[in-house]
Steps between C-alpha positions, in 0.01 A plus 500: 500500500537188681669134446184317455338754275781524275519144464159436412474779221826358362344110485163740360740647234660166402148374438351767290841479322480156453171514314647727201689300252852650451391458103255771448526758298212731640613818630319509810540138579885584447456808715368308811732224459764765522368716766469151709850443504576804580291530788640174607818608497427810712328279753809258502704811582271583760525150693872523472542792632397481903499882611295803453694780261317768307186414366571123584343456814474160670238424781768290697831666447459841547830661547766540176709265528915607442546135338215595248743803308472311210347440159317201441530358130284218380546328213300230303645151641788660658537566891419836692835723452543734775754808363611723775383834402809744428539778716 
């Protein structure tokens, strides 16, 4: 995983997204819409999130980074929430 290539599968995402009406009632039209947003969401996670930890692994940061200990929430329309993970 790098910068650019998460950036341009999330602007690929956000175009095959924006091509399925958010009025269908088809299963597997539903399903990709779905699966879409999810996937964006795990790439958005990935760009905020500038280290290598686990099976995350970043071409240009490749050391965990102690700053990093958290969890990342996203929510729809609502900022990146970074929750210091209990120890």
């Amino acid at each position: 995983r790098n910068q650019e290539d998460l950036e341009d599968a999330l602007v690929r995402l956000k175009e095959i997204r924006s091509k399925i009406s958010p009025d269908i009632s088809d299963y597997n039209l539903l399903k990709c819409l779905h699966v879409t947003r999810i996937c964006e969401l795990i790439i958005q996670s990935a760009l905020l999130r500038k280290e290598s930890r686990g099976g995350h692994i970043r071409e240009e940061y490749k050391q965990e980074e102690p700053d990093y200990r958290v969890h990342i929430i996203l929510q729809k329309d609502k900022d990146p929430e970074f929750i210091p993970i209990k120890k």
